[in-house]
C-alpha positions in Angstrom: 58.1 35.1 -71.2 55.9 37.0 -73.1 52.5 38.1 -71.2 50.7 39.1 -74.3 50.9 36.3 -76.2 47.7 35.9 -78.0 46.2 32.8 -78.5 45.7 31.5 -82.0 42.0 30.5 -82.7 41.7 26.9 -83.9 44.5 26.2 -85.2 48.7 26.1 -84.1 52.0 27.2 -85.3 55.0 24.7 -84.9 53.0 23.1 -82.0 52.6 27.2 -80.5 49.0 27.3 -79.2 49.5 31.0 -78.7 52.0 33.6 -80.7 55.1 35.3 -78.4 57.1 38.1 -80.0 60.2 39.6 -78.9 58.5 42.9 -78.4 56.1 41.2 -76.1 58.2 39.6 -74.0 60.6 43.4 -73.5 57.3 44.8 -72.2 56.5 42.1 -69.7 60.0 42.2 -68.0 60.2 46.3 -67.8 56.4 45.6 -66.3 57.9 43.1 -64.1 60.7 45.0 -63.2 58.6 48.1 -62.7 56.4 46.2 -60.7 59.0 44.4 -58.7 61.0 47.9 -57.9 57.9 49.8 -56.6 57.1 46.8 -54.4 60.7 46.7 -52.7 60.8 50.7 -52.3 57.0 50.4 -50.8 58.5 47.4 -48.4 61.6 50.0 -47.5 59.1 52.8 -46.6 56.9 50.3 -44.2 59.8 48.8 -42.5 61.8 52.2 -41.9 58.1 53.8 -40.8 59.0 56.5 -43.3 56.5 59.2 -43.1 53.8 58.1 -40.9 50.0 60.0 -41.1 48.6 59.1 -37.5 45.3 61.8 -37.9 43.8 62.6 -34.5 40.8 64.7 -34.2 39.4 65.3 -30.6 36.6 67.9 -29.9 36.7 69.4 -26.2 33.7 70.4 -24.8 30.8 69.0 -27.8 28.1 69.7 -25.8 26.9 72.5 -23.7 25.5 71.6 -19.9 21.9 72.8 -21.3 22.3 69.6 -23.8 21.0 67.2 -21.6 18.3 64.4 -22.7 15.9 63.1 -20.6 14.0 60.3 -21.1 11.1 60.6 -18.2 9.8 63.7 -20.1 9.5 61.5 -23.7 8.4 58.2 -22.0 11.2 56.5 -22.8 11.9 52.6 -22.8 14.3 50.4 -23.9 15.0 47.0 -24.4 17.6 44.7 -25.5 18.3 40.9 -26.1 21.4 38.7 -26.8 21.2 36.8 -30.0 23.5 34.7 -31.6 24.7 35.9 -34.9 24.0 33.1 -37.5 20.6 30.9 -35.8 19.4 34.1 -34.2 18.8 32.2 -30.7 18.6 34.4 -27.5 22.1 33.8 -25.4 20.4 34.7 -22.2 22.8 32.5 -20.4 22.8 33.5 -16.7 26.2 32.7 -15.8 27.4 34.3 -18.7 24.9 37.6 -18.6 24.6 40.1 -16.3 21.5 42.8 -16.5 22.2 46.0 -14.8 19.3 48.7 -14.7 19.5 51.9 -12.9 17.0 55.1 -12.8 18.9 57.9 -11.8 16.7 61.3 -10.9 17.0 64.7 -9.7 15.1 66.2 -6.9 15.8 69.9 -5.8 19.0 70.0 -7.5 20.4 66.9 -5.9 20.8 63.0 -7.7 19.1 60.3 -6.3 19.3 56.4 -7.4 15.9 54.7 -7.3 
């Protein structure tokens, strides 16, 4: 049972292609052992939900009401497609895809839908 049993170069001993010592094979069951007991006490902490980090970070209020951006005053367009993700075909399927486009502006203070 010896993990570091090194393997003799061209030759064998007693039909042994590699040599196993006693030492060797100690070491590979306290690693085993070691290996096994952190394992079974990492399995005990995730099915007991022992010490759970959930991290939430949420800002209130990111941007001011002056950090508006408005695309009429940069002449702003934008365009998209639907491709597929391996042959790079257009899926412009209408029963499938629905365009929706809406120009929103404001005259004297007051929102209007064009």
């Amino acid at each position: 049972m010896d993990m570091f049993g090194a393997p003799l170069p061209t030759f064998n001993v007693r039909g042994e292609e590699s040599v196993r010592t006693y030492t060797g094979g100690f070491v590979s069951i306290i690693i085993i052992y070691v290996a096994f007991l952190f394992a079974s006490l990492k399995l005990q902490h995730l099915m007991s939900k022992h010490n759970p980090s959930v991290n939430i970070f949420k800002e209130e209020d990111a941007f001011d009401a002056d950090d508006v951006w408005s695309g009429d005053e940069q002449d702003f367009f934008m365009a998209f497609a639907v491709a597929d993700f391996v042959t790079g075909e257009l899926k412009n399927d209408p029963r499938f895809v629905k365009y929706n486009a809406e120009y929103i502006h404001r005259v004297d203070g007051n929102n209007t839908l064009s």
